[in-house]
C-alpha positions as CSV (number, residue, x, y, z in Angstrom):
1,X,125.0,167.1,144.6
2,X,125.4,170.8,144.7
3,X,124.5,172.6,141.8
4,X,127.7,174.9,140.5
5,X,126.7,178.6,141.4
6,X,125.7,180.7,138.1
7,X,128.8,182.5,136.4
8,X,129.0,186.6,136.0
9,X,130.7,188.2,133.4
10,X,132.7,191.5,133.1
11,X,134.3,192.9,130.0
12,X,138.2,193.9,130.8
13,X,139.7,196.4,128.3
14,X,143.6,197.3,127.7
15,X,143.9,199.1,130.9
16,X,142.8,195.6,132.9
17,X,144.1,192.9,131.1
18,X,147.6,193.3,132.8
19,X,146.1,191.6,136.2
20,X,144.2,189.1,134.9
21,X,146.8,187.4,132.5
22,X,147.7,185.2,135.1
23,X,144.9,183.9,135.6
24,X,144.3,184.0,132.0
25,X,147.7,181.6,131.9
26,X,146.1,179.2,134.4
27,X,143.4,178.8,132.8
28,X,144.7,178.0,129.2
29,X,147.2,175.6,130.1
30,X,144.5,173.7,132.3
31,X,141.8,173.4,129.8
32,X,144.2,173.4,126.6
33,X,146.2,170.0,127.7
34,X,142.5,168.0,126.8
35,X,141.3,167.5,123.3
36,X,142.4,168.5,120.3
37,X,144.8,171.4,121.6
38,X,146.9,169.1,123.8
39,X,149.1,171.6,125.1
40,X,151.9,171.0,127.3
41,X,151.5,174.1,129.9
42,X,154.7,175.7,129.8
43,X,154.7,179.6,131.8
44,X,157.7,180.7,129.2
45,X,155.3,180.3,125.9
46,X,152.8,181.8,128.2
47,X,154.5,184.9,128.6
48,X,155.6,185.4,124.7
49,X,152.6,184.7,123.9
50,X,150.0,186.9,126.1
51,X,152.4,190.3,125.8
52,X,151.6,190.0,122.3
53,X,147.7,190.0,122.7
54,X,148.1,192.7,126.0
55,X,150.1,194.9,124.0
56,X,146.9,195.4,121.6
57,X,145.0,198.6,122.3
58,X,141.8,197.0,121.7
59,X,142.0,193.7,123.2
60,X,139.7,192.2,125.8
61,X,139.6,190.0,128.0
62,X,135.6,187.9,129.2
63,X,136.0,187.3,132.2
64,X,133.9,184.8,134.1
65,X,134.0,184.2,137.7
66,X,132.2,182.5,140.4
67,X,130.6,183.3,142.8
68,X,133.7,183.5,145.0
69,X,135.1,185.7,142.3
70,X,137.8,183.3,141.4
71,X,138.0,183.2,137.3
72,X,136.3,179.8,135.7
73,X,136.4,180.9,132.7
74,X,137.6,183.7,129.7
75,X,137.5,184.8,126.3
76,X,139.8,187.0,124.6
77,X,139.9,189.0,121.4
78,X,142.0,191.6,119.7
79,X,141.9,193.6,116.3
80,X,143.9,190.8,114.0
81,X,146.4,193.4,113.0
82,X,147.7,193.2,116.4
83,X,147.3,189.6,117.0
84,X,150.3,187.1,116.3
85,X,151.8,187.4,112.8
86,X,151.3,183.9,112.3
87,X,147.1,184.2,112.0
88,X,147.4,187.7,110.3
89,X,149.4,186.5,107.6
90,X,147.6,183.7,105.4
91,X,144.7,186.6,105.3
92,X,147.1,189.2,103.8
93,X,148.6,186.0,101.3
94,X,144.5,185.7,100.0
95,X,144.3,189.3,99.8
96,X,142.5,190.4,102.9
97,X,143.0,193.1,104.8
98,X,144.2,191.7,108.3
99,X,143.1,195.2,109.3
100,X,139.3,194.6,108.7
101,X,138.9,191.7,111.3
102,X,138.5,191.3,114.5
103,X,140.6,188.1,116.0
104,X,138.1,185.8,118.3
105,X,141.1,183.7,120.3
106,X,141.1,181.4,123.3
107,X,137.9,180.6,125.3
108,X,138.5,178.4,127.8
109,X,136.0,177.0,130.8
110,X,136.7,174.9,133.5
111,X,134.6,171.6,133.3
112,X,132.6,171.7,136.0
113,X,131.1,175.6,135.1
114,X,130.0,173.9,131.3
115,X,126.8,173.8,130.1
116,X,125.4,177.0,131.6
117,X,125.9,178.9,128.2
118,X,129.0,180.4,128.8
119,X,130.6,179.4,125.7
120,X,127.3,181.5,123.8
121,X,128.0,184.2,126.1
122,X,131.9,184.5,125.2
123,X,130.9,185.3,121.6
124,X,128.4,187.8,122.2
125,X,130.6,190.4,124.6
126,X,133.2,189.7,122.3
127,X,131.5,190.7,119.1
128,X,129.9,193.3,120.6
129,X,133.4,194.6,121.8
130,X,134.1,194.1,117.7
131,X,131.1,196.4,117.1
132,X,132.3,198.6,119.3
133,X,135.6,199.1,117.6
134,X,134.2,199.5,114.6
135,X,134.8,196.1,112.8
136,X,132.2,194.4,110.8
137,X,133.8,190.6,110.7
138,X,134.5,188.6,113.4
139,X,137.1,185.5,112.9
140,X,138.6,182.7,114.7
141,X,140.9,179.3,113.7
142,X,140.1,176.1,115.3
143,X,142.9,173.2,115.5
144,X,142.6,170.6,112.8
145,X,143.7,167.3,114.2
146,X,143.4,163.8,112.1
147,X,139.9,161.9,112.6
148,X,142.5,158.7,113.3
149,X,144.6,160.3,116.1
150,X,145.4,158.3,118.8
151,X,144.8,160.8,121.5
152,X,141.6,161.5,120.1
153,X,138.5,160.7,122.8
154,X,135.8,158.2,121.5
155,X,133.1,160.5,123.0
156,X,134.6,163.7,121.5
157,X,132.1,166.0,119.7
158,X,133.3,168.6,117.5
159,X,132.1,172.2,118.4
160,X,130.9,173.1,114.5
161,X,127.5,172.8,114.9
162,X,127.5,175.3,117.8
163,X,129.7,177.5,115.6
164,X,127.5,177.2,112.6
165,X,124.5,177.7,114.6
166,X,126.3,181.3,116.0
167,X,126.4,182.2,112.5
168,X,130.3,181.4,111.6
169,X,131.8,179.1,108.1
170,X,134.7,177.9,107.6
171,X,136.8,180.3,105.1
172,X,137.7,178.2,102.5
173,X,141.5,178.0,101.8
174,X,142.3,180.1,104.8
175,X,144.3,178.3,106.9
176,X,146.3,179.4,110.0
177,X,150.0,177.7,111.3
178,X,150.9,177.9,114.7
179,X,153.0,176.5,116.9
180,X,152.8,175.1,120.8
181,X,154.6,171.7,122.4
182,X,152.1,168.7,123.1
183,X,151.9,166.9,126.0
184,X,154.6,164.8,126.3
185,X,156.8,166.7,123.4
186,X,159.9,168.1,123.9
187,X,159.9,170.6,121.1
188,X,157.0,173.1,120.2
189,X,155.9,171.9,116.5
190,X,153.2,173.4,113.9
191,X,149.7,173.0,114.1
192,X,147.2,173.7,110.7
193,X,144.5,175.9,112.4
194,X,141.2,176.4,110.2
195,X,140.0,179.9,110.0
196,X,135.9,180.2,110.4
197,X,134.5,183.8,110.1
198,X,130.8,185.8,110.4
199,X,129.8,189.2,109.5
200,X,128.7,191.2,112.3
């Protein structure tokens, strides 16, 4: 069997993201319909969504490609002042200063470019495009889905230990709502998204 061809990275700022959201799109709605995000692809939530994040002066965009240049792979951040009002808000409810954070959001990899370190890689560019900016804590929410649920996979490992081990908790009682449509839904309903954080 071949052996997949080693990823490269590049950091896109403001004045790049426009061209890569597509494949920015493609990418989320291939690797978000699996386990626990479930997402129903859908290019209308797509758009909302993304002009929101492009909008941001200071997002970025990770992008890795192959070796053909194609995109396997991205990461993308934003202050979380700019980010959707739906994870600023519980931080301003427990008295935070959405302003003070830096929003970690989707990383998503195509299967077969796994286990090369890519997911390890996403973080660092990232926070060092939060250092950059002049932010000190670095946040993200993961989906919380019920141990019991039906789509759940028996072989499913939860990526906490990796997250623990990049230096990020869990925030206690800081807990994100969003909402997205599931495979198979016909309506777009709320998901409980827990915030973890790490100071830079």
């Amino acid at each position: 069997m071949t052996a997949t061809p080693p990823l490269t990275f590049s950091v896109l700022g403001a004045d790049e993201i426009g061209a890569a959201l597509e494949d920015l799109a493609r990418l989320r709605i291939a690797v978000f319909a699996a386990w626990p995000y479930l997402y129903e692809g859908d290019a209308a939530y797509e758009r909302r969504y993304l002009a929101r994040f492009a909008a941001s002066p200071g997002a970025v965009i990770i992008a890795a490609r192959d070796g053909a240049g194609r995109m396997a792979g991205a990461a993308t951040a934003a202050p979380l002042a700019d980010h959707a009002d739906e994870f600023a808000s519980p931080f301003a409810k427990a008295g935070l200063d959405p302003r003070d954070f830096f929003y970690l959001a989707e990383s998503v990899l195509l299967p077969d470019y796994r286990g090369q370190g890519a997911g390890r890689r996403f973080f660092e560019l990232r926070e060092a495009a939060a250092r950059a900016q002049g932010f000190s804590r670095s946040v993200f929410a993961s989906v919380m889905r019920p141990a019991d649920h039906p789509a759940r996979p028996s072989d499913y490992v939860p990526l906490d230990a990796f997250w623990r081990r990049l230096g990020y908790r869990p925030i206690e009682g800081l807990v994100a709502d969003f909402s997205w449509r599931d495979l198979g839904a016909t309506a777009e309903t709320v998901k409980s998204l827990q915030v973890w954080g790490k100071t830079l």
